[in-house]
N, C-alpha and C positions, 0 to 999 in steps of 0.2 A: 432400240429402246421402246418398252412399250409406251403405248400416247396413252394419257392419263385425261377422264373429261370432268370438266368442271361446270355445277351447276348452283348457279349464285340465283337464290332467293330472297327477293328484298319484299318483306312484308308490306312497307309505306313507306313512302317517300317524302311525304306530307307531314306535317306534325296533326295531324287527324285522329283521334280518338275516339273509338267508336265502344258504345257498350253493351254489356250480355247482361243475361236474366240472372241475378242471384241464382236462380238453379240451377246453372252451367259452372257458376264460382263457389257454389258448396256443397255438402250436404248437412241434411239435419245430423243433427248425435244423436245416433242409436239406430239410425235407419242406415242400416247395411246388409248386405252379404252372408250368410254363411257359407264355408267351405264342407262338405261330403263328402265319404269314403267310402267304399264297402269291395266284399272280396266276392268271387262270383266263375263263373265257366261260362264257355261262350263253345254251343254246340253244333251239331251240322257242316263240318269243316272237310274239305274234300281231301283226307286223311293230311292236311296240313296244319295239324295240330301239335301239341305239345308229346314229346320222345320221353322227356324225364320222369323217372317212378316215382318222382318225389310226390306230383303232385296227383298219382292215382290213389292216394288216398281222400284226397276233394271229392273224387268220383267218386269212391266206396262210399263216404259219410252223407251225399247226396242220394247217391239210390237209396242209403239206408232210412232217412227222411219217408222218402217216396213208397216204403216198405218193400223195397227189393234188399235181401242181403248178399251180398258180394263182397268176399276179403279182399282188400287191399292188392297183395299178392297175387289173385286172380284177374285185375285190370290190364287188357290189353289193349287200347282205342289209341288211332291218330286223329281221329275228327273231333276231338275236346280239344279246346284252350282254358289253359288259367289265366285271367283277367283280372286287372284294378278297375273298380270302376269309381268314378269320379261327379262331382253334381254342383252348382251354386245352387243353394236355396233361397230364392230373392225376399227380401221383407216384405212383412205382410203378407204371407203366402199361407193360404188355410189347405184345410185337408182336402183332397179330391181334386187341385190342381195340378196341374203336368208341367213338369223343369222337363230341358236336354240333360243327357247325357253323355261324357265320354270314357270311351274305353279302352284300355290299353293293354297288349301280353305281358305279362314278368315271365316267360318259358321260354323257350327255342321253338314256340311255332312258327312254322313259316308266315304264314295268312291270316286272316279274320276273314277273306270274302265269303258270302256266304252265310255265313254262320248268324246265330242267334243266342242271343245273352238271356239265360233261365234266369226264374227271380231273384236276385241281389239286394237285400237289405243295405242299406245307406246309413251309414254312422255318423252323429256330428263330433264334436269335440269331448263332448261329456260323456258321448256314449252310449246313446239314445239312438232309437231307428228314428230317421225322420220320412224318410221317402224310402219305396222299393222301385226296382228300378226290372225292367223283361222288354224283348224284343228285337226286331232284328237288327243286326249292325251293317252301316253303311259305312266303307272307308273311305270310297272317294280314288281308287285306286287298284293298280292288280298287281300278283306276283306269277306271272306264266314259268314255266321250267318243261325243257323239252330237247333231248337229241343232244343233250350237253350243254345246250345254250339257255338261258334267263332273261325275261325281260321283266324288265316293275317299272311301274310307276306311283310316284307318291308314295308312302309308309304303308303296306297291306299289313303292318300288325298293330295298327292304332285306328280306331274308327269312332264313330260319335251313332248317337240312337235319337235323331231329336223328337220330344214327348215321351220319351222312353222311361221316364221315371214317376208315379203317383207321389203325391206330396201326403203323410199319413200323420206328420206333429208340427203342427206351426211355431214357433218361435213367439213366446212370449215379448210384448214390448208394451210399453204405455210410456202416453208423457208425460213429463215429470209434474209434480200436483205443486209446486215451487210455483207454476207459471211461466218459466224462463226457459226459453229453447233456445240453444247453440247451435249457430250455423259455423260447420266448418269449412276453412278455405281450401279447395283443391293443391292448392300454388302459395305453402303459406307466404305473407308479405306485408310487413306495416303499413306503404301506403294502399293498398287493395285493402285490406281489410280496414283502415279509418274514410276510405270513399264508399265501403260496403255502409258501414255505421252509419254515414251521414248521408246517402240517399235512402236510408230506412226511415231515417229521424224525418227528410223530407215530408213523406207519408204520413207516418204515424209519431209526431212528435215527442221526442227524449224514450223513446222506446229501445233505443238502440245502443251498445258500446263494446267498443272494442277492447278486449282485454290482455290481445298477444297478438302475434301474425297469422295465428291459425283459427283463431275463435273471435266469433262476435257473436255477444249474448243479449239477449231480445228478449224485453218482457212483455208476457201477454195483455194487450192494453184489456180495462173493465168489458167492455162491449165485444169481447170475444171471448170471455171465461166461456165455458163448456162450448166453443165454437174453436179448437185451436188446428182443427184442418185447414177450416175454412181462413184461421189465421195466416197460417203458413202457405197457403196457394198464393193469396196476393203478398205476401213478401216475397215469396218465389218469381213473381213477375215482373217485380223492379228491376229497371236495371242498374250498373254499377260499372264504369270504366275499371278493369283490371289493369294495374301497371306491369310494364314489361322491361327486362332485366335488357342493358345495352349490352350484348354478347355478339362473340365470333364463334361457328364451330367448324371445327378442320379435322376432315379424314385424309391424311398422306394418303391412305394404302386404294381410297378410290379417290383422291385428288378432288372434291368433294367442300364446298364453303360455302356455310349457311350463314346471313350476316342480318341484323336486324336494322329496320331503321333507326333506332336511338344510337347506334353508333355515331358518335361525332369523332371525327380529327382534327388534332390541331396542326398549325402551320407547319409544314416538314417540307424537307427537298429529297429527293431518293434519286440516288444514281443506279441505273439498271446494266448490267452489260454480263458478257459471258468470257469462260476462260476455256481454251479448251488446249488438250495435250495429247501430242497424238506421236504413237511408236510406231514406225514402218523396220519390218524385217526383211530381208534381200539374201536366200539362200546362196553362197559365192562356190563355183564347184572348181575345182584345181584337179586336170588330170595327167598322171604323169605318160611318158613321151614311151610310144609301142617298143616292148618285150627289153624296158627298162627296170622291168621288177618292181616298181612304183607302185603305191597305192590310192586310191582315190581321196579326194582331200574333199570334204565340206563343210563349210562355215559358215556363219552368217554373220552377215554386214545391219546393224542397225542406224536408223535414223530416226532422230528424236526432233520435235516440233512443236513449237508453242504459240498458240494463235490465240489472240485477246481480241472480244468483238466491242467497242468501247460502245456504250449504252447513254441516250441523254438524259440531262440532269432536268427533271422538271420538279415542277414545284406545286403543295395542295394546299390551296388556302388560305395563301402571303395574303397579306389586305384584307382580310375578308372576319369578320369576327364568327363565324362560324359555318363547320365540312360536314355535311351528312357522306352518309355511305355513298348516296348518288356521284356522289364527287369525286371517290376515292377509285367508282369502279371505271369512273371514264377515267381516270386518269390513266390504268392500269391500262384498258384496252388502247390506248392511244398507243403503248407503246408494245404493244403484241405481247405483252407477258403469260406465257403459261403456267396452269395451274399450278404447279413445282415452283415457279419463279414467286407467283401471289402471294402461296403461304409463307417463299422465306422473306417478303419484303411484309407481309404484315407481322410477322415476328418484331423482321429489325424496326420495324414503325412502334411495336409497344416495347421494345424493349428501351427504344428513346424516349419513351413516355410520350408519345403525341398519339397514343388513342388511345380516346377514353370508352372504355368498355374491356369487356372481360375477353379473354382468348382460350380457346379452349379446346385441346387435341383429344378427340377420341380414338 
């Protein structure tokens, strides 16, 4: 049977509370990400490129750009790739800045080592270039073939270009002429976000309120009207205890428990022990007696066995008005339970209702 390992992370043991910077617990609205797309070729390829005719016509409509004309039908090359290319465009990003980018085959090429991605316009949602994107691609990896045999390593038809892309149309944003900035919470959560509120209010008093688990809205106090950077820096540097959900999380298939310290359990007794059953086969051979015409006889003889290993009964947290996790895991190592044994004894533990916290099988 394979052995399965278990690795139990207990964040604190303590009831310790310790806090992060608003800027680790939100973002402003509006300050985000855009996603980029664009279609492209990726050339110089040691004829380990794209076989399919579909995509010689990219090539033709490319040279023809470049004012070479070449039908379609006349394209023979294995050292081109057809390529997605991909980009985040971070906010606040003006023109003449340089994003990464990555790149991917849609073809049957084998490879990308090597090669180089010609210029690729970058498309946002709307449909706009926002960046173009040239240069060499680096995969991080290789695909050797030789004598019949293959070696790779890592994905040789996906590779990233970092600075590979010019930034050419910023994303419009400004903040809102309201005064009021919304900080959103990473993790929404009603007590996170009413202790985000009230160590803003600390600072900058009745500035602050929380309107859901995912928003707390901030108004900008008088003494920062046309200053609301400079607002948002030091709100950004308070900090704020984030509350944390009392959870379990269990992977069967790598035997694997993640437990937090908020787990508490209540008084329980658990009997641990094993069953086991075991079939022994005993081939029996019967042979008949020389130039009696007989045939050979074979059978087999079974034997069946049933071994019970009786387990003892301890107990977590009689007397005690309250079990953090620390308690739960000695108890377990005390009596050598393996990870398969753990998770079905904290099953049977919430399905009796003495732990309080969530369980949760991925």
């Amino acid at each position: 049977m394979r052995k399965l390992m278990i690795i139990l992370i207990i964040l604190a043991f303590a009831a310790i509370a310790f806090g992060a910077r608003i800027k680790d617990l939100t973002t402003v609205e509006g300050v985000r990400e855009n996603l980029l797309v664009g279609y492209g070729l990726v050339v110089g390829l040691d004829d380990t490129g794209d076989d399919t005719k579909m995509y010689y016509q990219t090539i033709s409509n490319m040279l023809e750009r470049l004012g070479i004309h070449v039908p379609a039908d006349k394209v023979d090359v294995g050292n081109v790739a057809a390529v997605i290319v991909t980009a985040k465009l971070p906010p606040f990003a003006k023109p003449g800045m340089r994003i990464d980018v990555d790149v991917a085959s849609i073809g049957d090429a084998n490879s990308l080592q090597g090669g180089t991605l010609i210029m690729t316009p970058l498309f946002g949602p709307d449909g706009k270039i926002y960046a173009v994107a040239q240069g060499p691609v680096s995969i991080g990896g290789f695909n050797v073939r030789g004598g019949g045999q293959r070696v790779q390593k890592n994905h040789p038809t996906a590779g990233r270009i970092p600075n590979g892309a010019i930034v050419e149309r910023p994303v419009p944003f400004s903040f809102p002429e309201t005064g009021v900035v919304r900080f959103n919470l990473n993790n929404p959560d009603f007590i996170t976000a009413y202790r985000i509120a009230k160590a803003i209010n600390k600072v900058f008093p009745g500035v602050a309120k929380a309107i859901d688990p995912a928003t707390v809205n901030v108004v900008v106090p008088p003494d920062f009207r046309g200053r609301v950077v400079d607002f948002i820096a030091q709100v950004q540097e308070i900090e704020a205890v984030q509350d944390k959900s009392a959870k379990i999380m269990i992977s069967e298939r790598t035997g694997t428990i993640v437990m937090g310290a908020d787990v508490r359990v209540l008084p329980v007794a658990v009997s641990h022990g094993s069953l086991t059953v075991k079939v022994e086969s005993t081939p029996q051979v019967s042979q008949p007696a020389p130039a009696s015409g007989g045939a050979t006889v074979v059978t087999q003889k079974s034997k069946l066995s049933v071994e019970e290993k009786k387990g003892p009964v301890f107990t977590i947290g009689m007397g005690r008005d309250e079990v953090r996790v620390s308690d739960l895991i000695r108890a377990l190592n005390r009596i050598g339970a393996s990870p398969r044994d753990i998770i079905a004894i904290l099953r049977a533990i919430k399905a009796a209702g003495a732990l309080e916290g969530d369980l949760e099988v991925m």
